[in-house]
C-alpha positions as CSV (number, residue, x, y, z in Angstrom):
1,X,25.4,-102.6,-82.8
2,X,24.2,-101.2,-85.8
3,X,20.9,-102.7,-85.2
4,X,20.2,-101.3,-81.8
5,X,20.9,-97.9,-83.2
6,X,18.1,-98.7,-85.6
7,X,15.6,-99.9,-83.3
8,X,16.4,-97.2,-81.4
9,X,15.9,-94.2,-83.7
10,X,12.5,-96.4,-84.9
11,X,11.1,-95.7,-81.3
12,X,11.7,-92.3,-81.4
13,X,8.3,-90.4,-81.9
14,X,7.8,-89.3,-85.3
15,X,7.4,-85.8,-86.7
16,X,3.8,-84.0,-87.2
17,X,4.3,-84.3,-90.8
18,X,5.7,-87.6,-91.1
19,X,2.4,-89.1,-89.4
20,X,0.4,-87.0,-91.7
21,X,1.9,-88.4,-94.3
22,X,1.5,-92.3,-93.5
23,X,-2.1,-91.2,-92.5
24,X,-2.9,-92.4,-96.2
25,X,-6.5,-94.5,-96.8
26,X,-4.5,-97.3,-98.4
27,X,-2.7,-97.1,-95.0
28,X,-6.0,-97.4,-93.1
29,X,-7.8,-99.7,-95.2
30,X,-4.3,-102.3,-95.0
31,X,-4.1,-101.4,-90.9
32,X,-1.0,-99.9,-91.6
33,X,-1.3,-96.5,-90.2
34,X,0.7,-95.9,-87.6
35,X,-0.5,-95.3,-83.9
36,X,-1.2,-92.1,-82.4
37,X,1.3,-90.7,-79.5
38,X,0.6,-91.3,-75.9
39,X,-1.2,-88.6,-74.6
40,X,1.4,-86.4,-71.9
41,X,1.1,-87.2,-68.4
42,X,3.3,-84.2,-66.7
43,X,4.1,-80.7,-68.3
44,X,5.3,-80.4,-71.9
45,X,6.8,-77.0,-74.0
46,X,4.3,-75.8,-76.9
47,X,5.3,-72.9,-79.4
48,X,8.4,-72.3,-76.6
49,X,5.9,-71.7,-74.1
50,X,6.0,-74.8,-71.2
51,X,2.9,-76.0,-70.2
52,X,1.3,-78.3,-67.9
53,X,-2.3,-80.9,-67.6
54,X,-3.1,-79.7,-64.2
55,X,-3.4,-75.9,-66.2
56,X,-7.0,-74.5,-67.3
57,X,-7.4,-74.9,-70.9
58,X,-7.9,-71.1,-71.2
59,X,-4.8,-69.8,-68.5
60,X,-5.4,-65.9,-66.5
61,X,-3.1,-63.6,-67.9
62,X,-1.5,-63.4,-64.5
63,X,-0.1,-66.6,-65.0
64,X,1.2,-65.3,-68.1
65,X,3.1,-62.8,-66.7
66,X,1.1,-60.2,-68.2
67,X,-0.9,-57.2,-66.5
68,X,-5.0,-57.0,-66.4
69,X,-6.4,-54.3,-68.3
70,X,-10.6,-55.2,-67.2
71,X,-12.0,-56.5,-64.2
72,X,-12.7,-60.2,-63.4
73,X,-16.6,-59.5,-64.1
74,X,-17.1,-58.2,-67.4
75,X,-19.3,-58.2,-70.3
76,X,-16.6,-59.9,-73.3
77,X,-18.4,-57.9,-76.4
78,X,-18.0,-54.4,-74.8
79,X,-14.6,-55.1,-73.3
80,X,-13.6,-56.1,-76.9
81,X,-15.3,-53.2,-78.3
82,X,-13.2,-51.2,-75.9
83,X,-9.9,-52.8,-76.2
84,X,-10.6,-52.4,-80.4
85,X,-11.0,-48.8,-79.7
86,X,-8.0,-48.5,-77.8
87,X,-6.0,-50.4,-80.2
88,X,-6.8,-47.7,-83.0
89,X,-6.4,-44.7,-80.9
90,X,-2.4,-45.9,-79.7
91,X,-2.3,-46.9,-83.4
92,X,-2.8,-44.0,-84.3
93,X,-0.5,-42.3,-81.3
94,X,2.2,-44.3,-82.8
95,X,2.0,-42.5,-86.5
96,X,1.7,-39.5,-85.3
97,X,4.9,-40.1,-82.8
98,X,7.2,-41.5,-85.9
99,X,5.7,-38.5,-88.1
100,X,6.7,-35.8,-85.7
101,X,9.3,-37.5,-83.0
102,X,11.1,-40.9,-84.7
103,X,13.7,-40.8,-82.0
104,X,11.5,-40.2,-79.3
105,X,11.4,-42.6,-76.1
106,X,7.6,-43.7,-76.4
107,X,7.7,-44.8,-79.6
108,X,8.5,-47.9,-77.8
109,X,6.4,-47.2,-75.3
110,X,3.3,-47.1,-77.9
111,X,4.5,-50.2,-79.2
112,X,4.4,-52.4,-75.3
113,X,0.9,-50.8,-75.3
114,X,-0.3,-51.7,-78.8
115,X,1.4,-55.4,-78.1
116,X,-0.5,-55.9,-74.4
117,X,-3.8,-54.9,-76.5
118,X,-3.6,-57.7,-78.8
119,X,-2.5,-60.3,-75.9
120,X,-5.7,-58.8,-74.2
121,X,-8.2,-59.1,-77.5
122,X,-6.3,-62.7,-78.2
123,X,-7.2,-63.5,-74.5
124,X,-11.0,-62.6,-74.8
125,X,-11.2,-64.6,-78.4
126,X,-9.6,-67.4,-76.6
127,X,-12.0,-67.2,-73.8
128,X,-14.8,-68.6,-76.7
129,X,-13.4,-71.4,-77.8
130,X,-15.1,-73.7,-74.9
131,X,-18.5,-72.1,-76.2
132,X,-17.3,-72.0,-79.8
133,X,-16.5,-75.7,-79.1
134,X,-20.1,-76.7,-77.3
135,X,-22.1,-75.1,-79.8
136,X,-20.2,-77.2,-83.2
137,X,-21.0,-80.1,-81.1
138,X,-24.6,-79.2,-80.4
139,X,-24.9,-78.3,-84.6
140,X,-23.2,-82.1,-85.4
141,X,-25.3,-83.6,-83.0
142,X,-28.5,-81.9,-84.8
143,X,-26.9,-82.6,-88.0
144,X,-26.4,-86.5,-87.2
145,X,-30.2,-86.7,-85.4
146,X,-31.6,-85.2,-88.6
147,X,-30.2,-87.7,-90.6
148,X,-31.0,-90.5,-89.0
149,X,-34.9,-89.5,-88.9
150,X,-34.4,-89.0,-92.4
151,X,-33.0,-92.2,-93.1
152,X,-35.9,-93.7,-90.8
153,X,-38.4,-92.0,-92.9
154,X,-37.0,-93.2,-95.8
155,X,-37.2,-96.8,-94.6
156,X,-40.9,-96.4,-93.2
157,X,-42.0,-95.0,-96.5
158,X,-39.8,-98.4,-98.6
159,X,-41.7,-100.8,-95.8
160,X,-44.8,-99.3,-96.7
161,X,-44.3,-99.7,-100.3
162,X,-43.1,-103.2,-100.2
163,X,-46.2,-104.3,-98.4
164,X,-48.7,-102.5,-101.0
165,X,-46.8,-104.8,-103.1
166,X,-47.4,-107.9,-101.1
167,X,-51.1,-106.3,-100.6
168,X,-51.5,-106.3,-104.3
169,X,-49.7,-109.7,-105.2
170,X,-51.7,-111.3,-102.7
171,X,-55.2,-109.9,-104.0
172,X,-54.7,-111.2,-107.5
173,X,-54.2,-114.7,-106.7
174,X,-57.1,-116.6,-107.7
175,X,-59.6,-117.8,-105.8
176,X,-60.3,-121.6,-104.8
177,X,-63.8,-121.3,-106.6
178,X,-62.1,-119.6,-109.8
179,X,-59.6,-123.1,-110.0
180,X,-62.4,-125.3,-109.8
181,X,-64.9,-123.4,-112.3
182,X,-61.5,-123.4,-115.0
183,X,-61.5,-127.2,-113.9
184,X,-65.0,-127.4,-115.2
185,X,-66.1,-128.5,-112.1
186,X,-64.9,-132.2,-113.3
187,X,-65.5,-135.7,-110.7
188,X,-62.4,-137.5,-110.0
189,X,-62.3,-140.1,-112.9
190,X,-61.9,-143.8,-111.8
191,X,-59.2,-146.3,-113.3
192,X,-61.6,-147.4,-115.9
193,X,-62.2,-144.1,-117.5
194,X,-58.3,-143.3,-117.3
195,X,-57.9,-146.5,-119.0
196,X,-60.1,-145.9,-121.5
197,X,-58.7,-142.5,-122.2
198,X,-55.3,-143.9,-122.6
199,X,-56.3,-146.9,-125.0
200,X,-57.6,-143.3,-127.4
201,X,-61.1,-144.4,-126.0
202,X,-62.1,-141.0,-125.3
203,X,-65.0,-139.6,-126.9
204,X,-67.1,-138.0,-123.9
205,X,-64.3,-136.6,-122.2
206,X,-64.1,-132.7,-121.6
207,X,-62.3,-130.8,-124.2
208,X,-59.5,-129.6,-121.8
209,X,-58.9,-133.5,-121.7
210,X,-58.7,-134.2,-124.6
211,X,-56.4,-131.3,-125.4
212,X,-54.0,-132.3,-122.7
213,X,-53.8,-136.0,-124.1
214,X,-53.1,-134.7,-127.8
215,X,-50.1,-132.4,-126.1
216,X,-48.9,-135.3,-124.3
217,X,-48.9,-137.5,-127.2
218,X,-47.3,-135.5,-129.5
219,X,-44.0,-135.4,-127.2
């Protein structure tokens, strides 16, 4: 019994910072991190609020339950200047209401308004992210293409040195003609004249010869 409770708790899903914390590189490089969560199929509850796949990743304010204060076509940089504007005017109403009238009814009031503002400027900030999203992908895709012609470059210009080098090491081998003028430009000797080298018989034999038999007798 006390084993199935264990294997049951172990198959629960584990905490945000619990899989953080196994996320370790000794953990990756020993394959023993553990496996991301399966990705929600149906509806699931975020920050209290419940939430669905079939939803648009940036959801009307209808939907929220909360009231339009722009059209459907707008321009998002004046609307936000607006809504800014608004925000420190009924800002300002609110001071001036807890200055003068502390007790009074709108000071609630100013307080719904100044809350729907920043929904509505949090909205319109949302309503980027796609774009904010698009353009750091089109920046790491630049960054990653750069590189790579970089790196290319850098190879082209090592293959280009390496065969200099093989250029070079080939021109400054020597020459057929060059071996057989440090030869001495010597006929093949016959058995006879090897013989008589050997038996110390030597005495018209090139120099190179004769320097090659005193090295080999002295061994």
């Amino acid at each position: 019994m006390a084993n199935a409770e264990t294997i049951q708790v172990s198959s629960l899903p584990l905490p945000p910072a619990q899989y953080i914390n196994l996320y370790t590189d000794e953990n990756i490089r020993k394959n023993r991190a553990p496996k991301p969560p399966a990705p929600i199929q149906d509806a699931y509850t975020m920050f209290g609020s419940p939430f669905s796949n079939d939803d648009n990743i940036i959801r009307p304010l209808e939907s929220q339950g909360f009231k339009r204060l722009y059209p459907q076509h707008f321009d998002r940089r004046k609307e936000l200047k607006k809504l800014n504007h608004s925000l420190l005017v009924n800002f300002l109403d609110l001071i001036d209401l807890l200055v003068h009238y502390p007790d009074s009814p709108r000071r609630a009031e100013k307080i719904e308004d100044l809350s729907l503002l920043f929904v509505h400027i949090h909205h319109l900030l949302n309503e980027f992210r796609p774009h904010q999203a698009r353009e750091t992908l089109r920046v790491m895709m630049e960054l990653q293409k750069r590189q790579r012609i970089e790196t290319a470059q850098r190879f082209q210009n090592h293959l280009e040195k390496v065969r200099e080098m093989v250029k070079n090491a080939f021109a400054s081998l020597p020459d057929l003609t060059d071996v057989d003028r440090l030869a001495g430009g010597l006929e093949p000797m016959d058995v006879g004249e090897a013989g008589d080298l050997a038996g110390g018989r030597g005495e018209g034999c090139h120099p190179l010869d004769r320097l090659m038999c005193d090295l080999v007798d002295r061994m």
